[in-house]
N, CA, C and O atoms as a CHARMM CRD file, in Angstrom:
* protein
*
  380
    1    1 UNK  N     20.29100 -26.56900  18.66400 PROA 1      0.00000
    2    1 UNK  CA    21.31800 -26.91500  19.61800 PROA 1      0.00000
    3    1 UNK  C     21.94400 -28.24600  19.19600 PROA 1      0.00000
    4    1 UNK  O     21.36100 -29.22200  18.72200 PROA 1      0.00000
    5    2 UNK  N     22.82700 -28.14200  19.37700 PROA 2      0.00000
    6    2 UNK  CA    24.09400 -29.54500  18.67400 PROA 2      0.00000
    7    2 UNK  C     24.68100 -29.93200  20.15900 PROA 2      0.00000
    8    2 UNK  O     25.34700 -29.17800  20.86900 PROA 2      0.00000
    9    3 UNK  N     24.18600 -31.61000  20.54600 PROA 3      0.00000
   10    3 UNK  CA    24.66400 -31.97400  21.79500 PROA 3      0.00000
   11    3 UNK  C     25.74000 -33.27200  21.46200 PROA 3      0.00000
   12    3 UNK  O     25.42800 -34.16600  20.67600 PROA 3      0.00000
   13    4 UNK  N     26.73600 -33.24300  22.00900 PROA 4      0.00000
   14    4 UNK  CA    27.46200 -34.75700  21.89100 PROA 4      0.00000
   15    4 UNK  C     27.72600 -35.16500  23.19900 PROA 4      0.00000
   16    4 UNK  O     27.59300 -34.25800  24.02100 PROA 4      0.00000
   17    5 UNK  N     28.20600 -36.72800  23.84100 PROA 5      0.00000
   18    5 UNK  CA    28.80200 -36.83100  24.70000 PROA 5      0.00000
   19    5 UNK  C     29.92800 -37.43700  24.52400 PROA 5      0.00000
   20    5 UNK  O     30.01200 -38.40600  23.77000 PROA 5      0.00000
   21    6 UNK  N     30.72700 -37.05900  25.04500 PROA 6      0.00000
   22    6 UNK  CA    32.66100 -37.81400  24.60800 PROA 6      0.00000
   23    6 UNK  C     33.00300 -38.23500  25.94200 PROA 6      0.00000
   24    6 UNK  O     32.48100 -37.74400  26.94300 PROA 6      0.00000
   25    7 UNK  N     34.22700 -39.50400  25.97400 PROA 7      0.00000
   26    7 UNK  CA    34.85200 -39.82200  26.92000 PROA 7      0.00000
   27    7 UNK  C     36.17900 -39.09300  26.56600 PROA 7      0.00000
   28    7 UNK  O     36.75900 -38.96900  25.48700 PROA 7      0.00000
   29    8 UNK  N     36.47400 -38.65400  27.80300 PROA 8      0.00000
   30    8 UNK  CA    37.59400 -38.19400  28.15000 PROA 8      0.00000
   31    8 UNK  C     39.14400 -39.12300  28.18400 PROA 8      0.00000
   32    8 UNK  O     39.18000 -40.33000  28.42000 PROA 8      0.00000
   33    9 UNK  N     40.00300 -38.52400  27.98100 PROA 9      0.00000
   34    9 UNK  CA    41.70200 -39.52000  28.55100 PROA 9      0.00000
   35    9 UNK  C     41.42500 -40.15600  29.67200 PROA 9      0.00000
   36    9 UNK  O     41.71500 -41.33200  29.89000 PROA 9      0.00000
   37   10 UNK  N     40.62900 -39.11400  30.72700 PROA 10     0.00000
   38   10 UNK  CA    40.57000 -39.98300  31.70900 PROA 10     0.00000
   39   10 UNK  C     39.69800 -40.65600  32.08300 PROA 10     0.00000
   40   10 UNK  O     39.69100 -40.75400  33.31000 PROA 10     0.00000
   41   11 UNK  N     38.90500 -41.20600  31.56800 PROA 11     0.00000
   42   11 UNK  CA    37.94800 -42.43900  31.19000 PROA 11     0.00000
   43   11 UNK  C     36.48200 -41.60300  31.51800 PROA 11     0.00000
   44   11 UNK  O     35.39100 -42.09100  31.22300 PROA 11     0.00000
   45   12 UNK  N     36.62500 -40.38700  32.11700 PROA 12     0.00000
   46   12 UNK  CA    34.89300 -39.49700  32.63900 PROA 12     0.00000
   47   12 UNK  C     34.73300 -39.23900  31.21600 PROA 12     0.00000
   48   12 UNK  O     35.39900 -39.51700  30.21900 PROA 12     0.00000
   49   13 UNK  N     33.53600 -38.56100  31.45400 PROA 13     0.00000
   50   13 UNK  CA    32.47300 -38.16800  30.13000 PROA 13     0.00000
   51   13 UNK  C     31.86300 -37.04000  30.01700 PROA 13     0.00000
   52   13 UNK  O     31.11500 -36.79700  30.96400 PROA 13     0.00000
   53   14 UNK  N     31.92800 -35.93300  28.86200 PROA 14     0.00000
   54   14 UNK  CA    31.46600 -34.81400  29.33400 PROA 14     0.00000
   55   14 UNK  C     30.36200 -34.46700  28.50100 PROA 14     0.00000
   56   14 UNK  O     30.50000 -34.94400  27.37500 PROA 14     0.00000
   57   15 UNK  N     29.05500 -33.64200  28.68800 PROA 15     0.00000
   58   15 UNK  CA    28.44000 -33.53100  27.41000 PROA 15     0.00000
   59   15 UNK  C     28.61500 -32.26200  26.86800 PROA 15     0.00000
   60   15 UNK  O     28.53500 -31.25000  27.56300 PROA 15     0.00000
   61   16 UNK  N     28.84500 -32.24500  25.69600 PROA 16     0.00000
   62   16 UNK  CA    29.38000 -30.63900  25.10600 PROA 16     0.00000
   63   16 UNK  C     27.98100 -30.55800  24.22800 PROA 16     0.00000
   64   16 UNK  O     27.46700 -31.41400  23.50800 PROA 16     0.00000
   65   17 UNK  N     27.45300 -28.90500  24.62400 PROA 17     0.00000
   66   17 UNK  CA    26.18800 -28.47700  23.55700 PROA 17     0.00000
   67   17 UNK  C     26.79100 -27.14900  22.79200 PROA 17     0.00000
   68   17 UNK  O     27.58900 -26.32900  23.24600 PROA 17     0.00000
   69   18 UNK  N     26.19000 -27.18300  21.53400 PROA 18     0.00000
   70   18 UNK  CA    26.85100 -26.16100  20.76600 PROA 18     0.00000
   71   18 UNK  C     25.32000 -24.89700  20.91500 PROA 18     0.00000
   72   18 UNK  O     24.19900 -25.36600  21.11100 PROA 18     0.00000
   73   19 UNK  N     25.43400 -24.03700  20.84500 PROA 19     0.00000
   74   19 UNK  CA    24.04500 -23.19400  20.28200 PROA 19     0.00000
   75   19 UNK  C     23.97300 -22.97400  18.57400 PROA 19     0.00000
   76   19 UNK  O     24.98300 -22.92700  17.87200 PROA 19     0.00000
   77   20 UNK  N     22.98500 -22.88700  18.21100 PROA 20     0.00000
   78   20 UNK  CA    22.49400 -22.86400  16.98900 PROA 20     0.00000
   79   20 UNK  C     23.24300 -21.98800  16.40700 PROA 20     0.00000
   80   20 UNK  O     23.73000 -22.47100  15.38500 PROA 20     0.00000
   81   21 UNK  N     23.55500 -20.92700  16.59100 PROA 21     0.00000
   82   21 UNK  CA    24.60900 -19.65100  15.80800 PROA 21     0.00000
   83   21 UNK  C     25.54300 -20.19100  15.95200 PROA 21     0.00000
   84   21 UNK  O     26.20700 -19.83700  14.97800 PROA 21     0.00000
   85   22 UNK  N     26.48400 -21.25800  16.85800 PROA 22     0.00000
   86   22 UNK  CA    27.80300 -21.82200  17.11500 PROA 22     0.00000
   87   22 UNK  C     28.84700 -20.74600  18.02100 PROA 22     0.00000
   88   22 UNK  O     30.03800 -21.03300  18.14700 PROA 22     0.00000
   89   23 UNK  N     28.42600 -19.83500  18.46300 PROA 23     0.00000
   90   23 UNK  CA    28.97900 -19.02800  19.35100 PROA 23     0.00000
   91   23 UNK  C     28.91600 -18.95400  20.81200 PROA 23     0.00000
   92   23 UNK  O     29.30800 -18.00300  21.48900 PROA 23     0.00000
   93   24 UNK  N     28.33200 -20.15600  21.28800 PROA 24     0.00000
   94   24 UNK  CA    28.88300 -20.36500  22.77800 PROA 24     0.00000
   95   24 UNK  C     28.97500 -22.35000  22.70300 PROA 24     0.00000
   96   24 UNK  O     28.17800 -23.13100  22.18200 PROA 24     0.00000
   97   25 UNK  N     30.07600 -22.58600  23.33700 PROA 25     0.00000
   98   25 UNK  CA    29.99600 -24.13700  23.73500 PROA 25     0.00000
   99   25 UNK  C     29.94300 -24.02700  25.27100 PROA 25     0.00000
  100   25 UNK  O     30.27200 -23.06600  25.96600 PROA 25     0.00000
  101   26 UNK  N     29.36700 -25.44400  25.71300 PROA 26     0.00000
  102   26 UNK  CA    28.81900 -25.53200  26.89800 PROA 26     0.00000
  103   26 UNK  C     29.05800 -26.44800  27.38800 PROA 26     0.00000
  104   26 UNK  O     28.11200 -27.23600  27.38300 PROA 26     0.00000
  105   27 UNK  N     30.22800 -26.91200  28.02400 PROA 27     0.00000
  106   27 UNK  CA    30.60700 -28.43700  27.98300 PROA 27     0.00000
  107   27 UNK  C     30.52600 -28.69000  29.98000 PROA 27     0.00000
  108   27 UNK  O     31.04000 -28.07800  30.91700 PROA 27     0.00000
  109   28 UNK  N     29.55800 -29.96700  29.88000 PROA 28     0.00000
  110   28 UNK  CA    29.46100 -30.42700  31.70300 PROA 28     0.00000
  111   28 UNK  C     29.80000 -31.51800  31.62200 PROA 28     0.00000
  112   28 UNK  O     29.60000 -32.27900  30.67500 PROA 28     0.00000
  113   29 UNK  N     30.64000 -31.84300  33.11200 PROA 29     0.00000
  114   29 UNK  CA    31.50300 -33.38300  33.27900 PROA 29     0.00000
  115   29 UNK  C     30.21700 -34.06900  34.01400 PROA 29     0.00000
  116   29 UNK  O     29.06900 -33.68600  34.23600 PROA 29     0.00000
  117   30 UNK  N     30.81300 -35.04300  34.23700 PROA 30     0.00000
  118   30 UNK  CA    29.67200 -36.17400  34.78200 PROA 30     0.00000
  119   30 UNK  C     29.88000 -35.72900  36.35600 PROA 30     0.00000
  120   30 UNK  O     29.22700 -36.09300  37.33400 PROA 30     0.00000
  121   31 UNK  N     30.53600 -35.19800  36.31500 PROA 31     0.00000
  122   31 UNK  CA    30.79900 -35.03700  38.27600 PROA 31     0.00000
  123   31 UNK  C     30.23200 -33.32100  38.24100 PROA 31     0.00000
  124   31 UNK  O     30.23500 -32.92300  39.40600 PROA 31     0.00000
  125   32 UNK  N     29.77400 -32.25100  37.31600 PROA 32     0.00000
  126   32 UNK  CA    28.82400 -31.65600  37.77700 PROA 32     0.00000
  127   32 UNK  C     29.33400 -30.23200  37.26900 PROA 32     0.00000
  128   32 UNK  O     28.73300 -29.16200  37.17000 PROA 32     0.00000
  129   33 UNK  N     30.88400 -30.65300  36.93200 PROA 33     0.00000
  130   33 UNK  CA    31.71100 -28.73800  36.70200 PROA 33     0.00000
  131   33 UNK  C     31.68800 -28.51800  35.09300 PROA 33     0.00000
  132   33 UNK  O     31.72400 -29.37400  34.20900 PROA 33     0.00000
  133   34 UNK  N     31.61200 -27.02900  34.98300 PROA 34     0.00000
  134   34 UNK  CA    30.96900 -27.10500  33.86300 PROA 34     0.00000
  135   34 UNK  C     32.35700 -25.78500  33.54800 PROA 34     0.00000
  136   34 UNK  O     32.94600 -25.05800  34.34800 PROA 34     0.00000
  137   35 UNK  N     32.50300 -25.94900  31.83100 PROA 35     0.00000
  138   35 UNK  CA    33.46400 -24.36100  31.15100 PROA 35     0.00000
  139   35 UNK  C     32.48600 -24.05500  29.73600 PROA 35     0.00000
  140   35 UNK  O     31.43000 -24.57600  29.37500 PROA 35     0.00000
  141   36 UNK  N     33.11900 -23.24900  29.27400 PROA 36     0.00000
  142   36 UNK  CA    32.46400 -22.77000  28.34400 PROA 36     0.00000
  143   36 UNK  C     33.44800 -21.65900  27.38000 PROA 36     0.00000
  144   36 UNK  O     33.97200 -20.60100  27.72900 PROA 36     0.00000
  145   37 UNK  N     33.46000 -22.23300  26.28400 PROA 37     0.00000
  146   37 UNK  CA    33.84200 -21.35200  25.17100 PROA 37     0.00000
  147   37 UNK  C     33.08300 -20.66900  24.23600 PROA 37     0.00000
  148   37 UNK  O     32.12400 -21.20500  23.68200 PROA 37     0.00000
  149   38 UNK  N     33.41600 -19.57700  24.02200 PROA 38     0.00000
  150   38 UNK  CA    32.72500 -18.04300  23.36500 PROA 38     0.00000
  151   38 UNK  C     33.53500 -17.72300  21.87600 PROA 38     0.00000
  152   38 UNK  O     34.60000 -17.10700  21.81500 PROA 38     0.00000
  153   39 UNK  N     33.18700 -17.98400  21.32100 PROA 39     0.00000
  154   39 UNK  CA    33.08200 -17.52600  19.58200 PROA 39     0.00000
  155   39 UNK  C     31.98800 -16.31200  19.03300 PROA 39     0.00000
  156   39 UNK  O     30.78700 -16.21400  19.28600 PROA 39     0.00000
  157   40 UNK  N     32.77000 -15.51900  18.27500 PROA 40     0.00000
  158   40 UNK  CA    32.64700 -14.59500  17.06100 PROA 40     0.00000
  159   40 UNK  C     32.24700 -15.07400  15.59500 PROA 40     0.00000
  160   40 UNK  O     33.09200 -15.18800  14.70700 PROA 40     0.00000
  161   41 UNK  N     31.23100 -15.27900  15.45500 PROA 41     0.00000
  162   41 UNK  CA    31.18800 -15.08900  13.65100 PROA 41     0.00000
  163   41 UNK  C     31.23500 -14.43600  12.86800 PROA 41     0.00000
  164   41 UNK  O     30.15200 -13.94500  12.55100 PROA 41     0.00000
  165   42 UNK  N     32.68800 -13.93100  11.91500 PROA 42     0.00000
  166   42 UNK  CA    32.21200 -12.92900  11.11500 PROA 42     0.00000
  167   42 UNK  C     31.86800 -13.61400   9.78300 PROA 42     0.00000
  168   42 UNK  O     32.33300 -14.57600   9.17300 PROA 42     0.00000
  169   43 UNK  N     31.12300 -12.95900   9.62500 PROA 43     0.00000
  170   43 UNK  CA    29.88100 -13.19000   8.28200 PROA 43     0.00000
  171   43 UNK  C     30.82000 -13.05400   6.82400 PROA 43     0.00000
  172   43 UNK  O     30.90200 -13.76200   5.82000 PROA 43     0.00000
  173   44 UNK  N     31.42500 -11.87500   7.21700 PROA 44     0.00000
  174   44 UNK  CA    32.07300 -11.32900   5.74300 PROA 44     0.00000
  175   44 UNK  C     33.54500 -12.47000   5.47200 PROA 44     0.00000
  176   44 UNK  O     33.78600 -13.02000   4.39700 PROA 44     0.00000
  177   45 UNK  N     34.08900 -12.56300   6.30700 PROA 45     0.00000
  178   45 UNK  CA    35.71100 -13.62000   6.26900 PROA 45     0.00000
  179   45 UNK  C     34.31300 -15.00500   6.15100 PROA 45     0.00000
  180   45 UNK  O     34.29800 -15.56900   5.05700 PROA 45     0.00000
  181   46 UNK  N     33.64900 -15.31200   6.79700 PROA 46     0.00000
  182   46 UNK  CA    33.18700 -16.70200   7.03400 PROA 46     0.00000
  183   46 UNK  C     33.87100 -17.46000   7.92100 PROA 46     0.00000
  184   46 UNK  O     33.71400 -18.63000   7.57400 PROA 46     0.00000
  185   47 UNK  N     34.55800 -17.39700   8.89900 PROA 47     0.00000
  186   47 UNK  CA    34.93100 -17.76100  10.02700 PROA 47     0.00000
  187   47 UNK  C     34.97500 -17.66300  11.54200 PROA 47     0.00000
  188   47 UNK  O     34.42300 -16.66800  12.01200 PROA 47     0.00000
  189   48 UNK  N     35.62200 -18.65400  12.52200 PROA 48     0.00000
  190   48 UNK  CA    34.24000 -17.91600  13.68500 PROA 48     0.00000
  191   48 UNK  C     36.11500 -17.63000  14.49200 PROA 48     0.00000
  192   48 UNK  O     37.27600 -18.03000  14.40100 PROA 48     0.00000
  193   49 UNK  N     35.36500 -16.80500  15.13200 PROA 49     0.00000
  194   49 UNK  CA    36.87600 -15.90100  16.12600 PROA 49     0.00000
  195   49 UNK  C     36.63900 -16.34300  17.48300 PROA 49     0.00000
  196   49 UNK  O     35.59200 -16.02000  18.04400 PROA 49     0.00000
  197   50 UNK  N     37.52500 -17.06200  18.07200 PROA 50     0.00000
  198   50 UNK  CA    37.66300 -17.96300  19.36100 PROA 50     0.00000
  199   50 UNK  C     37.90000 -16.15300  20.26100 PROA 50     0.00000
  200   50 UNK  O     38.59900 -15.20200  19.91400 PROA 50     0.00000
  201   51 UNK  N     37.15000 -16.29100  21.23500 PROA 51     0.00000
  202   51 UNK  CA    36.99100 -15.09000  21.76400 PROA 51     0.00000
  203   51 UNK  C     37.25800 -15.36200  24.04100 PROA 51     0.00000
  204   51 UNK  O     37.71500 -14.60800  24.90000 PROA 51     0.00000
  205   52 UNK  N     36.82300 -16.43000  24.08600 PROA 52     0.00000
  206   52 UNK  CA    36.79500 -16.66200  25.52400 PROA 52     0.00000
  207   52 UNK  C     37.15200 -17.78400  25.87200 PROA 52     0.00000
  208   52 UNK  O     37.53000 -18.19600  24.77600 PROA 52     0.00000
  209   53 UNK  N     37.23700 -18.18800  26.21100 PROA 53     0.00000
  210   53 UNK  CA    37.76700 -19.85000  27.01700 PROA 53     0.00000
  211   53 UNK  C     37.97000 -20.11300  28.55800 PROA 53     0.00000
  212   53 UNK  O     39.00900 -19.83500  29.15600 PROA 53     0.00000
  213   54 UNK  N     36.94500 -20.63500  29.08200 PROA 54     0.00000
  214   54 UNK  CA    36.98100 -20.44900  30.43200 PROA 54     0.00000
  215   54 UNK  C     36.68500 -22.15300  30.86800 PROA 54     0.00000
  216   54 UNK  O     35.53700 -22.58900  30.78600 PROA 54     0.00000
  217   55 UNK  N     37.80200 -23.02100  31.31800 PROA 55     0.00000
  218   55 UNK  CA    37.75900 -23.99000  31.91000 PROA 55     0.00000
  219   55 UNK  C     38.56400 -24.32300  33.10600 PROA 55     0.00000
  220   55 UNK  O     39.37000 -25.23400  33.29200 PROA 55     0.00000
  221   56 UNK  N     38.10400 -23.24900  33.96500 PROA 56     0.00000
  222   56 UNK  CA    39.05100 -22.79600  35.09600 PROA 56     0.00000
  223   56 UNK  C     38.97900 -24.63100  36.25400 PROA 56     0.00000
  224   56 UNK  O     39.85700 -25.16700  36.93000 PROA 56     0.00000
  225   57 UNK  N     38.06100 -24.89000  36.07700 PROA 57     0.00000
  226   57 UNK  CA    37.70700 -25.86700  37.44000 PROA 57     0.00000
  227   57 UNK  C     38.13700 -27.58500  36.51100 PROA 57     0.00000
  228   57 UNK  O     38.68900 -28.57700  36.98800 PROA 57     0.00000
  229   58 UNK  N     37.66700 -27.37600  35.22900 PROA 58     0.00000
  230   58 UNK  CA    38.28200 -29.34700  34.34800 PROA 58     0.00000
  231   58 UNK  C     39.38500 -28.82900  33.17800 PROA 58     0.00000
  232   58 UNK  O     39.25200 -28.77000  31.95600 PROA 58     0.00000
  233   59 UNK  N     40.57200 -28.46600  34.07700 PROA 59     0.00000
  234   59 UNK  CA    41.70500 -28.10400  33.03000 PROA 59     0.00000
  235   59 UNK  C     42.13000 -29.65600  32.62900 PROA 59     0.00000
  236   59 UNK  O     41.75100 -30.70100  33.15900 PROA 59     0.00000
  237   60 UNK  N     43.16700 -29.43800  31.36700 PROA 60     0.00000
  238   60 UNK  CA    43.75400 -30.94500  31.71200 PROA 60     0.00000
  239   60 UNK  C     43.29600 -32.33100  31.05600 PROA 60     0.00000
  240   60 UNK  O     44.01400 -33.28200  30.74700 PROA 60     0.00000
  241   61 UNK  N     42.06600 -32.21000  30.94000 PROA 61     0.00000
  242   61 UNK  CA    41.26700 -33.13200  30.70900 PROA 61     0.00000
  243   61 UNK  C     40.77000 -33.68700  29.09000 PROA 61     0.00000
  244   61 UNK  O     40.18800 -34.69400  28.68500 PROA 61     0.00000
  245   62 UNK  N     41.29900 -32.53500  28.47700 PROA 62     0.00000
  246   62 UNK  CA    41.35200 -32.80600  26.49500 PROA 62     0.00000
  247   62 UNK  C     39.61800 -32.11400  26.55800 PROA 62     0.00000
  248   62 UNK  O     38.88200 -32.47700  25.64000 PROA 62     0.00000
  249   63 UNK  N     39.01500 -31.13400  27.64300 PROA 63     0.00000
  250   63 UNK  CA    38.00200 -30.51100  26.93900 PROA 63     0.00000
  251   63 UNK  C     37.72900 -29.67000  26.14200 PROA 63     0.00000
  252   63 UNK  O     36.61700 -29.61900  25.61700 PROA 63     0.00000
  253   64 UNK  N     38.59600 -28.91500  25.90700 PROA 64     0.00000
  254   64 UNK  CA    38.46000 -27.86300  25.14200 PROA 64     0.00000
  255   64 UNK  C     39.03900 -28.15900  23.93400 PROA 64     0.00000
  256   64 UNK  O     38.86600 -27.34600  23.02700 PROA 64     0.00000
  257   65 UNK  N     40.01500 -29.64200  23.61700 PROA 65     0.00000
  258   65 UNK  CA    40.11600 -29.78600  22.21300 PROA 65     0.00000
  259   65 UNK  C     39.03300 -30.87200  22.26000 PROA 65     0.00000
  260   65 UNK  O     38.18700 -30.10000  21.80700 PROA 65     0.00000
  261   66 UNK  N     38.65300 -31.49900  22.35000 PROA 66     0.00000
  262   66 UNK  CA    37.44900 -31.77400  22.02600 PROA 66     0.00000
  263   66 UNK  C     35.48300 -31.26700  21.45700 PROA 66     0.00000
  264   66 UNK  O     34.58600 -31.65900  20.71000 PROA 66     0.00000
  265   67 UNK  N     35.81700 -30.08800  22.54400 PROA 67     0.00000
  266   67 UNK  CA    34.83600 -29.11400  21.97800 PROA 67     0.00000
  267   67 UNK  C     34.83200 -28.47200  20.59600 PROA 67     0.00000
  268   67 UNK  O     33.92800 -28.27100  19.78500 PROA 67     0.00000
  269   68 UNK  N     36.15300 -28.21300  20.59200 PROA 68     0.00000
  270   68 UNK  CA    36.68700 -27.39600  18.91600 PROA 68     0.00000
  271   68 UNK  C     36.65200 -28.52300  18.24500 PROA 68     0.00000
  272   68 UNK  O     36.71300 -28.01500  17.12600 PROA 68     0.00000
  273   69 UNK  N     36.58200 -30.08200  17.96300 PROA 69     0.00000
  274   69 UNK  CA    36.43900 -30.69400  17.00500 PROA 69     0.00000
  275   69 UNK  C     35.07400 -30.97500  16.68700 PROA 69     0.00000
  276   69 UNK  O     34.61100 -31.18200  15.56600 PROA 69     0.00000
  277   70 UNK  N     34.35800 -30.95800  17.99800 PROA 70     0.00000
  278   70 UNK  CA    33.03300 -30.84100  17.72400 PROA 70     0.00000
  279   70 UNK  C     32.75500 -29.61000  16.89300 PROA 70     0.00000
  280   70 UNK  O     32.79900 -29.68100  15.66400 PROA 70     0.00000
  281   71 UNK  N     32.57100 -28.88200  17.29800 PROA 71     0.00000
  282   71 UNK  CA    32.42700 -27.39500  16.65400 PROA 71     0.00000
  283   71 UNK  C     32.44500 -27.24500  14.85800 PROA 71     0.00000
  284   71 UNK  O     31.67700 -26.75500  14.03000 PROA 71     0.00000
  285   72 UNK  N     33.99500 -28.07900  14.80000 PROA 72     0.00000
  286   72 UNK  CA    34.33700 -27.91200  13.29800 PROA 72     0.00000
  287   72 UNK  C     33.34600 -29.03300  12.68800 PROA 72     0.00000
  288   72 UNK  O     32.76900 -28.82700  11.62000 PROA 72     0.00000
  289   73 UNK  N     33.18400 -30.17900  13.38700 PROA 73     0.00000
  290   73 UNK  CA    32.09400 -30.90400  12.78200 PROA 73     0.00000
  291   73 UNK  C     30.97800 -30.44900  12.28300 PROA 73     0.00000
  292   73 UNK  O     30.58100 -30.72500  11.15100 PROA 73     0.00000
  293   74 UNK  N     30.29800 -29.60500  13.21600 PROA 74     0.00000
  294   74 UNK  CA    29.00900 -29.25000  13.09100 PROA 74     0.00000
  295   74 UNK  C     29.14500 -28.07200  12.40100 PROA 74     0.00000
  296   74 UNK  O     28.00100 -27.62000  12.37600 PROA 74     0.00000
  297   75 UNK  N     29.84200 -27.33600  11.84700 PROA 75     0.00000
  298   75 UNK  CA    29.87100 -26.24700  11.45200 PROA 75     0.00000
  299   75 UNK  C     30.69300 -25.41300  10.42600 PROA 75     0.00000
  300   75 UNK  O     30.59800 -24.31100   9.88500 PROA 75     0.00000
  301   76 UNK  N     31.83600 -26.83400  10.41800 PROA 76     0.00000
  302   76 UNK  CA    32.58400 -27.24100   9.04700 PROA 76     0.00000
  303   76 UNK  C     33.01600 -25.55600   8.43600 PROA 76     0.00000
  304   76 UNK  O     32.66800 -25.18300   7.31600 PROA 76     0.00000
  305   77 UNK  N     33.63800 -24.87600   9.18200 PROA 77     0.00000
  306   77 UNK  CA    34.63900 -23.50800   9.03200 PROA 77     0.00000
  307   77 UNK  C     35.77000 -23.00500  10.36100 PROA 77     0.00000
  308   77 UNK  O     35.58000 -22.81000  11.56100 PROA 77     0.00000
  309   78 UNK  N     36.80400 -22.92900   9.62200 PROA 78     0.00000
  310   78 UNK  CA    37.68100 -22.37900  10.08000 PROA 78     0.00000
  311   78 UNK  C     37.47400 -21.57000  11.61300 PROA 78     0.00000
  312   78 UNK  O     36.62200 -20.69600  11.77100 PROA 78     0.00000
  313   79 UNK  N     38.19200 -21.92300  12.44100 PROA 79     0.00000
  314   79 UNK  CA    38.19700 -21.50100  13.92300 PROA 79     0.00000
  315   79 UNK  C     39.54100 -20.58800  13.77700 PROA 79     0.00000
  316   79 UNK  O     40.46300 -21.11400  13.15400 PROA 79     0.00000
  317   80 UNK  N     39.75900 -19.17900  14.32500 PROA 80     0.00000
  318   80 UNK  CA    40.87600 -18.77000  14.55000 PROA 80     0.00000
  319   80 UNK  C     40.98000 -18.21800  15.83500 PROA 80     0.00000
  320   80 UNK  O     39.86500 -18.04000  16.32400 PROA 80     0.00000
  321   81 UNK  N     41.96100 -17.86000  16.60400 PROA 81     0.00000
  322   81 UNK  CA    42.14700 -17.51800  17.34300 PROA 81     0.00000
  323   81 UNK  C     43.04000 -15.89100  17.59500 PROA 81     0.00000
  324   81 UNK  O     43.33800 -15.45400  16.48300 PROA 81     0.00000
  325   82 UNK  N     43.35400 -15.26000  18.34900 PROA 82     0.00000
  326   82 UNK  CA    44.60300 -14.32300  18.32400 PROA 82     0.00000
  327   82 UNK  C     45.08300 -13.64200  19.52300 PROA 82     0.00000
  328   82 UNK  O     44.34600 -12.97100  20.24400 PROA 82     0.00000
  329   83 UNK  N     46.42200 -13.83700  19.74100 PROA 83     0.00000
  330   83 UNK  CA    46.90300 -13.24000  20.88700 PROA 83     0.00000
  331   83 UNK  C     46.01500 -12.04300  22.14200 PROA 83     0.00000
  332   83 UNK  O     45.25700 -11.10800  21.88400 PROA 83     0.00000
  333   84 UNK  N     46.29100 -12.33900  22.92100 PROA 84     0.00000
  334   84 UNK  CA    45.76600 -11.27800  23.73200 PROA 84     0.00000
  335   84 UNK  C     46.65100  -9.88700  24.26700 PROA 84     0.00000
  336   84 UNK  O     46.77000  -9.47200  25.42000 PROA 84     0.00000
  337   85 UNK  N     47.05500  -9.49500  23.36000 PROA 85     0.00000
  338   85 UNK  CA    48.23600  -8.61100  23.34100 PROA 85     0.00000
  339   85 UNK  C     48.04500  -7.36800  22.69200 PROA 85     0.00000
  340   85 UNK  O     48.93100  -6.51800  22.77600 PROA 85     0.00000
  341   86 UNK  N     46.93200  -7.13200  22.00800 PROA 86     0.00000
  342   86 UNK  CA    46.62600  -6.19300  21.02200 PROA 86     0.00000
  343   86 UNK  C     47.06800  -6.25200  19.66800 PROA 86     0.00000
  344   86 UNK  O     46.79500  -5.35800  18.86600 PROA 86     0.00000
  345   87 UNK  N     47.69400  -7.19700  19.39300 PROA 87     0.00000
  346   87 UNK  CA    48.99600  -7.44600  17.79700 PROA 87     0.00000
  347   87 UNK  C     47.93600  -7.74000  16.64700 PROA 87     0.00000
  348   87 UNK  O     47.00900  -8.07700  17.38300 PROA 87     0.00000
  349   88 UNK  N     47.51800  -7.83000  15.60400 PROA 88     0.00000
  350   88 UNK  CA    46.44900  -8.35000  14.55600 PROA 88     0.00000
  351   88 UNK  C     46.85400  -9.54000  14.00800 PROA 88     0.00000
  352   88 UNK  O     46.36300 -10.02100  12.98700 PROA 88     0.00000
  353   89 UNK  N     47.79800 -10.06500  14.70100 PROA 89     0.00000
  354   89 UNK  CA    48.12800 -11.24000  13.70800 PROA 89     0.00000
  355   89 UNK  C     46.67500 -12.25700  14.10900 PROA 89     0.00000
  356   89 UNK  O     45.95000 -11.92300  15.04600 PROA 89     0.00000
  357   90 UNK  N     46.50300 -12.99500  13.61700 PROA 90     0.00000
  358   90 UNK  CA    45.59500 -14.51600  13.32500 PROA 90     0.00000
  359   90 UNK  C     46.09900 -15.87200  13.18600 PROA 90     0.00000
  360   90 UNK  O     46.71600 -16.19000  12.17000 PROA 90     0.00000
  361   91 UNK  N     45.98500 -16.30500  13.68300 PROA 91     0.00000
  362   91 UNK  CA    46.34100 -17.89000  13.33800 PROA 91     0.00000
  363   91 UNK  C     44.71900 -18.69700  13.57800 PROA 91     0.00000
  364   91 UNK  O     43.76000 -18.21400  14.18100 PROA 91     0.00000
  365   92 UNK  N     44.78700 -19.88300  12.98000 PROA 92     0.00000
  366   92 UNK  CA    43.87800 -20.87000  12.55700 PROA 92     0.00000
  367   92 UNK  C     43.85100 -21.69600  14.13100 PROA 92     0.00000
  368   92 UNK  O     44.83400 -21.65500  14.87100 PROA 92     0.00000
  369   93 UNK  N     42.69100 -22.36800  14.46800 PROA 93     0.00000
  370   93 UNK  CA    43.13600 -23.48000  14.97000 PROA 93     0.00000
  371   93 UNK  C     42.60300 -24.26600  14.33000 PROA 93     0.00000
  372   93 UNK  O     41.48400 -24.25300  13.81600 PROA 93     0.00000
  373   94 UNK  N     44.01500 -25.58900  14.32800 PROA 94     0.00000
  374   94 UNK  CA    43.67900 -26.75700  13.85400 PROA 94     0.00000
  375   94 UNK  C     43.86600 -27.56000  14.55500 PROA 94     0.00000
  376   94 UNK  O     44.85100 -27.54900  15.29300 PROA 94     0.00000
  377   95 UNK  N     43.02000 -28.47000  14.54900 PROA 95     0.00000
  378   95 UNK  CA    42.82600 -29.90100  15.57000 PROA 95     0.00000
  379   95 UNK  C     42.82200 -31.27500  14.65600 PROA 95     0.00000
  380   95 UNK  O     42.69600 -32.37500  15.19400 PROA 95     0.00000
């Protein structure tokens, strides 16, 4: 498990934990609300596929780009993402 704690824009603090495969982040604010992002690894490309993103209750707040820089830290490969539309295109995220 890969834990960091970051300050936020708005001066709170959240702690983001990665799991060992890197396919769920787990990020809780100091005031108690918690989101969580869901990744895909495929083995064969070597990159992980951004699959869920749920920070319904600390929008706003730079958590979820913060989590993805963590992520790429610890795990140093390509994050992509792709429409929710059915289309195959791919794009990268970069932070």
């Amino acid at each position: 498990m890969f834990n960091k704690t970051v300050q936020l824009i708005d001066s709170s603090k959240v702690v983001i934990s990665i799991n060992d495969e890197g396919e769920e982040i787990l990020a809780v604010t100091d005031d108690g609300k918690k989101g969580t992002i869901t990744l895909n690894f495929d083995s064969e490309s070597d990159y992980f596929h951004l699959t869920d993103l749920s920070f319904e209750n600390i929008k706003h707040r730079g958590i979820g780009k913060e989590s993805i820089k963590f992520h790429k830290e610890c795990f140093d490969l390509p994050i992509i993402a792709t429409p929710n539309d059915g289309q195959k295109e791919m794009m990268e995220v970069i932070l």
